[in-house]
Backbone as CSV, one residue per row, in Angstrom:
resi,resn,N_x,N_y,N_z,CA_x,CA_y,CA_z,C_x,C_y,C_z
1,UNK,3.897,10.140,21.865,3.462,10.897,20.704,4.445,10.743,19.550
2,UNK,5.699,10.541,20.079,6.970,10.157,18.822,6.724,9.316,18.143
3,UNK,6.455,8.370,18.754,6.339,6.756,18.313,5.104,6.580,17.252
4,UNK,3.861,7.534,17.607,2.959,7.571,16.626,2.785,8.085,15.190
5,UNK,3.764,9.305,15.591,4.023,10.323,14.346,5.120,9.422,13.156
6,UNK,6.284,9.192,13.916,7.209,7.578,13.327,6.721,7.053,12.387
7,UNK,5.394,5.915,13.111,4.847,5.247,12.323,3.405,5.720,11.519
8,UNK,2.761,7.058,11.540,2.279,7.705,10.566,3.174,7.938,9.626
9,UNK,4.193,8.021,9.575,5.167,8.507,8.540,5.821,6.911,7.788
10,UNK,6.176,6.258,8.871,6.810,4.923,7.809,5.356,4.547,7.369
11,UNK,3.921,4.261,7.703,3.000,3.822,7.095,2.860,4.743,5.722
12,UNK,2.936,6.045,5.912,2.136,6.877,4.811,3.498,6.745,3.656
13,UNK,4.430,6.727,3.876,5.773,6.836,2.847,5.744,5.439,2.442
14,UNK,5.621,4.286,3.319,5.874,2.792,2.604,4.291,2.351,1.776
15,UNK,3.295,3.264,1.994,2.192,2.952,1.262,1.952,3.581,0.045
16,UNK,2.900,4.752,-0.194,3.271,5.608,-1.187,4.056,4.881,-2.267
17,UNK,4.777,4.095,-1.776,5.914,3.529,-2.340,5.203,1.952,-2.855
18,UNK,4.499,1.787,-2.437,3.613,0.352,-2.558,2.606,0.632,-3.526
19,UNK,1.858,2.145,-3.551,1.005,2.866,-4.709,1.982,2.949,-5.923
20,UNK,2.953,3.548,-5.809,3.629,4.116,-6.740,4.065,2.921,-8.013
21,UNK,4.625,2.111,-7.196,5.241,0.968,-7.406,4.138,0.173,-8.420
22,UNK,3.022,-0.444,-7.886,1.851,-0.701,-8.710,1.655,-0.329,-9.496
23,UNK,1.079,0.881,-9.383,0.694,2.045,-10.270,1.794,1.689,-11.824
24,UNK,3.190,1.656,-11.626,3.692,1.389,-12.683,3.824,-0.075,-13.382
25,UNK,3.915,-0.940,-12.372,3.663,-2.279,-12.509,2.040,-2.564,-13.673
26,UNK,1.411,-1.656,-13.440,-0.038,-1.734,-14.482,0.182,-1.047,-15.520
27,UNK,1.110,-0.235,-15.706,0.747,0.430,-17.144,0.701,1.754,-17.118
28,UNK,-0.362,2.632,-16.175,-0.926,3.784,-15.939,0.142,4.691,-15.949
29,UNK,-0.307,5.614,-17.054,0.218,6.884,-17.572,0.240,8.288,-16.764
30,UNK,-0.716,8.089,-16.455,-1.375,9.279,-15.172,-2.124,8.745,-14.206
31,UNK,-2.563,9.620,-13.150,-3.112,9.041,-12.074,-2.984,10.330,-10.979
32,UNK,-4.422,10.126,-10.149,-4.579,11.754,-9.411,-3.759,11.123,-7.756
33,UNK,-3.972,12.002,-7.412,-3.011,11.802,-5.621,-3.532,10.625,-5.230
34,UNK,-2.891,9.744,-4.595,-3.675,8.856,-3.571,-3.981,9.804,-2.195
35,UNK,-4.986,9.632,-2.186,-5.482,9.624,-0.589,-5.671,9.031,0.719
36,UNK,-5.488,7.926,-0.244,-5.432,6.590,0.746,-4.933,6.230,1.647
37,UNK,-3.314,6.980,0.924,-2.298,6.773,1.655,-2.153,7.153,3.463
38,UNK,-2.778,8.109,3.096,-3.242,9.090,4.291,-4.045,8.546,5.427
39,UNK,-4.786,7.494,4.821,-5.541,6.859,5.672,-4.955,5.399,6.342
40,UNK,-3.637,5.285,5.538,-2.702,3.947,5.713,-2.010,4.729,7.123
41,UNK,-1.699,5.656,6.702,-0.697,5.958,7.649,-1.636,6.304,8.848
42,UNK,-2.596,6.786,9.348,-3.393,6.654,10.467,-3.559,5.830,11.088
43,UNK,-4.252,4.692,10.438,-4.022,3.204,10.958,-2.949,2.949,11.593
44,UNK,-1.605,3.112,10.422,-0.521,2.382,11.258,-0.174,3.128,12.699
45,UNK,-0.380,4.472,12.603,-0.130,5.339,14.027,-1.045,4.949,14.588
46,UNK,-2.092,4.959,14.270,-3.559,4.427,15.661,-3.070,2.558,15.781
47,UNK,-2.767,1.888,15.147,-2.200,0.533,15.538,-1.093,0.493,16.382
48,UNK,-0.048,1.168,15.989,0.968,0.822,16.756,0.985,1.588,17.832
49,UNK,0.265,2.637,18.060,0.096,3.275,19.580,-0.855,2.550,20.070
50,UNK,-1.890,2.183,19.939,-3.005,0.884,20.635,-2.676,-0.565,21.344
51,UNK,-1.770,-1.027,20.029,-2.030,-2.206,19.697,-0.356,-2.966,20.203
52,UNK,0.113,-3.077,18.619,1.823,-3.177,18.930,2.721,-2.657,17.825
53,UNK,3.901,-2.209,17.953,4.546,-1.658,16.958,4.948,-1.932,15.707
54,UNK,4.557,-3.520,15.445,4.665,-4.807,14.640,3.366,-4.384,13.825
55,UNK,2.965,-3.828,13.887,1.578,-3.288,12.977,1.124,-2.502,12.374
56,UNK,2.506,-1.824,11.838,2.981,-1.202,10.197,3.445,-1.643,9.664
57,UNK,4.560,-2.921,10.065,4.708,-3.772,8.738,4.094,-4.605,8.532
58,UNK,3.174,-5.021,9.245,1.709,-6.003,9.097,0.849,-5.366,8.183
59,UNK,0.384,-4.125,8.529,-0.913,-3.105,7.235,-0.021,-3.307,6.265
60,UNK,1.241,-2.493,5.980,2.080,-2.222,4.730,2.225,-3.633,4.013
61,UNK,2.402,-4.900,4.966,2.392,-6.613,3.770,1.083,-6.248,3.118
62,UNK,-0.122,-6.067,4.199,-1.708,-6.578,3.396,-1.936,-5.381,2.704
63,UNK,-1.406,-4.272,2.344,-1.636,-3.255,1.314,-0.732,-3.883,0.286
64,UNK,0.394,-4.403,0.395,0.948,-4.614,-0.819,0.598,-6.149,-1.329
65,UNK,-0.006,-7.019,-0.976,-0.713,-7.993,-1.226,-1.935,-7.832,-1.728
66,UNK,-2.826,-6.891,-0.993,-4.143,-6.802,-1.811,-3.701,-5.525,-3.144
67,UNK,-2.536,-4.585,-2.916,-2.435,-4.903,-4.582,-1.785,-5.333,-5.578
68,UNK,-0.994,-6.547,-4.979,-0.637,-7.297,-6.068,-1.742,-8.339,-6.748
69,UNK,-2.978,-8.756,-5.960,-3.962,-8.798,-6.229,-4.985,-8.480,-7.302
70,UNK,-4.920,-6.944,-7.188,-6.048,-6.143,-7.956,-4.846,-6.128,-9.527
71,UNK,-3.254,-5.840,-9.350,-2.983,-5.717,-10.285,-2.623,-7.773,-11.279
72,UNK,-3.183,-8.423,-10.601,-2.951,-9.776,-11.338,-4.696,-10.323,-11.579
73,UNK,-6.029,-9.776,-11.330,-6.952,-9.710,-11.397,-7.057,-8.485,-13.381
74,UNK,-6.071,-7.564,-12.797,-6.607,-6.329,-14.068,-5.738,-7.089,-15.366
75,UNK,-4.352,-7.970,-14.898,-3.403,-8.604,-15.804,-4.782,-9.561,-16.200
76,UNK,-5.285,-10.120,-15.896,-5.734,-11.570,-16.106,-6.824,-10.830,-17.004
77,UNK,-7.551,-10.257,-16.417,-8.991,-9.558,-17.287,-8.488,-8.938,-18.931
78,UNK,-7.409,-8.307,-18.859,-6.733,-8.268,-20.043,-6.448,-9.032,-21.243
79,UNK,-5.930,-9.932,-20.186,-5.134,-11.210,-21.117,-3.752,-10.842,-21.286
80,UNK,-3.081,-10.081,-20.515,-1.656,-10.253,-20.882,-0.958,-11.425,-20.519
81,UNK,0.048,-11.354,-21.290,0.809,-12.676,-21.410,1.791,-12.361,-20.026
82,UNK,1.748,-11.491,-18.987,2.799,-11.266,-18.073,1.886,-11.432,-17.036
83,UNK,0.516,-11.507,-17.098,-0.146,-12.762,-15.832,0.121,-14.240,-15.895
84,UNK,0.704,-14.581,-14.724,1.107,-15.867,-14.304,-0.159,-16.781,-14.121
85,UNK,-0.377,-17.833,-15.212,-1.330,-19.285,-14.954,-2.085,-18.995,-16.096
């Protein structure tokens, strides 16, 4: 039960930090709670109690990949000059 709560907590705090992080990386002035986060960190506790313990920093890469993603998709749709290509 340790081991799950652990990694509910490093998932939900490193997905916080991966929101947060973005979030300023775009611009955005305001912005309401993530919720999401909440649902990151479940995963990683239902993964790494299932699965293997290697699978919160596996979710936490592909959360911070799919949004470096959305934020070089919103750069590009813009036209800022600080999207790369």
């Amino acid at each position: 039960m340790g081991t799950a709560l652990l990694h509910f907590l490093a998932g939900s705090l490193g997905s916080l930090v991966v929101f947060v992080a973005f979030t300023r990386l775009s611009g955005c002035a305001s912005f309401s709670a993530p919720f999401g986060v909440v649902f990151v960190g479940i995963a990683c506790a239902s993964l790494a109690h299932f699965l293997s313990p290697w699978a919160t920093p596996a979710v936490l890469v592909l959360y911070a990949v799919a949004s470096a993603g959305e934020l070089y998709q919103e750069r590009k749709a813009r036209g800022d000059s600080q999207a790369p290509g």
